[in-house]
Each structure stands twice: as structure tokens, then as C-alpha cells.
N, C-alpha and C positions, 0 to 999 in steps of 0.2 A: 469411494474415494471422494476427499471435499473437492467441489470445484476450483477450490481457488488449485491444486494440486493437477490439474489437468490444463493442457494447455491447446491450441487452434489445433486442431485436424481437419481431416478431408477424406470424402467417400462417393464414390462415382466412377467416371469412365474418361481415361485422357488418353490420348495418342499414342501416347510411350508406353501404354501395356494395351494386350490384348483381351480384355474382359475389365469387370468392376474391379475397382484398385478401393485400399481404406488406410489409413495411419491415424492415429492416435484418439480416434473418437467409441465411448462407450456403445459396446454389444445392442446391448439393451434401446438406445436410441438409435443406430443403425439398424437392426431391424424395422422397428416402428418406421422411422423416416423414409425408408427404402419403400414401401408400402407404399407412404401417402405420397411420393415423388411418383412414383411409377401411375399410380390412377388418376394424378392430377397433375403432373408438371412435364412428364415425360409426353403424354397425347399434346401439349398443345408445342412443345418442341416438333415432334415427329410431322403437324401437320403445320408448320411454319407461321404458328398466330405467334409466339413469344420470337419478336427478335434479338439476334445473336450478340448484340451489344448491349443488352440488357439483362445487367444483376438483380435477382429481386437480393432483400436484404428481410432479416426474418427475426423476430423474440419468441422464444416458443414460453410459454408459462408451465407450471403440473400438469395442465388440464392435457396439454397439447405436447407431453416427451420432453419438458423442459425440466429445471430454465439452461435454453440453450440461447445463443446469440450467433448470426452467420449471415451468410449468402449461399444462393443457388443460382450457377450460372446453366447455357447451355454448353454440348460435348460431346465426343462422340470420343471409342477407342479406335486402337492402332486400326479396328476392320473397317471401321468406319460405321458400325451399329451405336446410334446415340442414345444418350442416356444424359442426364443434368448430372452437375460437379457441384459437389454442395462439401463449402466449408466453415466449420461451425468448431465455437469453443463451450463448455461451458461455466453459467454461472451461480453465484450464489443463492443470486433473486434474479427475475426481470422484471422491470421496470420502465416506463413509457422515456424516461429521458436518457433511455441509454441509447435511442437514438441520435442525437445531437449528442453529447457527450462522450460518444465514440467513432464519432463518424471518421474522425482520420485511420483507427484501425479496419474499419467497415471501407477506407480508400484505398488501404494497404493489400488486405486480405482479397481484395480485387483484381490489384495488380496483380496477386502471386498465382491466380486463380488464371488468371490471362495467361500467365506463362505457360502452365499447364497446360489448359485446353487447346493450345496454339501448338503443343507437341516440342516448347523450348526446353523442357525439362523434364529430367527422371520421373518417377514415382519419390524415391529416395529424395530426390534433389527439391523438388517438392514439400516434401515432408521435412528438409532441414531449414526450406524460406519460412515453413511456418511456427517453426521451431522458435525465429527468433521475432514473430508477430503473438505473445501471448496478448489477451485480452486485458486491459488495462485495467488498472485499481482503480474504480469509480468510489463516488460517495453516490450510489443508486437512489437518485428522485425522479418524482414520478409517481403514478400510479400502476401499481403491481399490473402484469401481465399475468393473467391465470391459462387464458389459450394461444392464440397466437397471433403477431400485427407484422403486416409484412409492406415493404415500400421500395422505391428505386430512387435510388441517387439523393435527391434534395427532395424529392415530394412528401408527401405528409403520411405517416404513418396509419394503415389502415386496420382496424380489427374485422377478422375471420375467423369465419366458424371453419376449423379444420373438416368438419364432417360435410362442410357444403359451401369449398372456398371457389366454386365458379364466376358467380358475379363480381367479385372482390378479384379473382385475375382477374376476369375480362377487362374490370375496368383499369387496373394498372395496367395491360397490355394496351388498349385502345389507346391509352394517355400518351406510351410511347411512341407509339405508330405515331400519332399526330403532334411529338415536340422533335422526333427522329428529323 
């Protein structure tokens, strides 16, 4: 299906169910992301290096299960077994200026991500806030995203090798540790 036909979803673990919960995001990239969340986002949740008020914000490109656009927060379900909340739309292309140029829906999709992971809202109820956050009609400039650039809040968008994005956290995590 074309991306513009698809709209925000979300896949992870929130308070209001007891295990991984998904709405409306392709098979085929939850799989994959499930993967690279769990070897590389979930250990540095479980051992308290990413803190809990910190969105990363993500372009995935071909190379990397795209092109997708999203955040991953941290989360844990009803048992309290954590796990990151990653919600993502996808898109046509990505593109490096779709960070600025969407950044209000990347402030939206955070808020709605909050609710969630804070246990204010259903799965459903969830899944109807993002219903009405699709991903905004850009005019995509920029230089294309092939793998993946990932960044928090206002800081500058960083490219990562998906296969070995450790120094690339660490350093967006240290950043927040010391502007927190």
C-alpha cells in the first residue's frame, strides 16, 4: 500500500495492556524494528543510561525498513516488564528536512506517546489520538535518507549505521544527561 494511504501507528508495551500492543503500522516493519529496538534500545532502557523524558525522534531510509518517520520513547506494560513505544508513520521518501518541517507533528506524536506510556489511555484510545496525527503533506527537501538519522527535541539530526548505532546513542543519551 502507498504510503501516503497509511497513517501514524504505534508498537510496543504501554500500561493499559499486558504484553506488546500494535495499531496500524506494516507487518513487515514491525518485525524488523522489533528486532533492532530490543538489541539496541530496550538494554539501554532496562539498564537506566536513556532517560525517561527523552524521545529519540528517527528517518528510517530503504536501507534501514523505511522510509519511515517516528519516535521511540521509553515503557513498560500493565506488569511492569519494559519495553520502548515506538510510533511511526510511513513515508514516500525521507528526506533530511523532514526534520524541521515536521517537527510540530514529531511534538504532537510525543504528546500522544506520553499519554500512553503514562497508562492515561487505552490501546484503542491510542490508536484513535493517532488517527487524527497523520503525517503531514511535505514538499520533501533535503537530502534523501537511505539508512537511518536519529535526534531529540531541537538537536541536530545524527546519521547511524543501524548495524552499529552504539556510539551515535551514547552520544545523544550523554547530550541529555547533561542539558536534563
Amino acid at each position: 500500500m502507498p504510503a501516503e494511504h497509511l497513517g501514524t501507528g504505534f508498537y510496543g508495551k504501554i500500561p493499559a495492556t499486558g504484553d506488546f500492543v500494535g495499531r496500524g503500522l506494516p507487518g513487515d516493519f514491525v518485525r524488523a524494528w522489533d528486532r533492532w529496538v530490543a538489541s539496541y534500545l530496550a538494554p539501554l532502557q532496562n539498564s537506566g543510561a536513556w532517560p525517561e523524558d527523552l524521545a529519540l525522534r528517527f528517518l528510517l531510509g530503504p536501507d534501514a525498513n523505511g522510509p519511515m518517520a517516528g519516535i521511540v520513547v521509553t515503557s513498560n506494560d500493565r506488569a511492569g516488564r519494559r519495553f520502548p513505544l515506538t510510533v511511526a508513520a510511513p513515508l514516500a521518501v525521507a528526506a533530511t528536512g523532514v526534520a524541521d518541517m515536521a517537527a510540530k507533528w514529531f511534538d504532537d506524536i510525543e504528546i500522544a506517546a506520553d499519554a500512553a506510556r503514562y497508562g492515561y489511555v487505552s490501546a484503542d484510545e491510542f490508536a484513535a489520538s493517532l488517527a487524527t496525527l497523520p503525517f503531514p503533506a511535505l514538499d520533501m527537501t533535503g537530502k534523501s535518507v537511505l539508512g537511518m538519522v536519529l535526534w531529540a527535541g531541537p538537536w541536530v539530526p545524527v546519521d547511524v549505521d543501524p548495524a552499529t548505532p552504539q556510539v551515535a546513542l551514547d552520544r545523544l543519551l550523554t547530550a541529555s544527561w547533561e542539558t536534563s
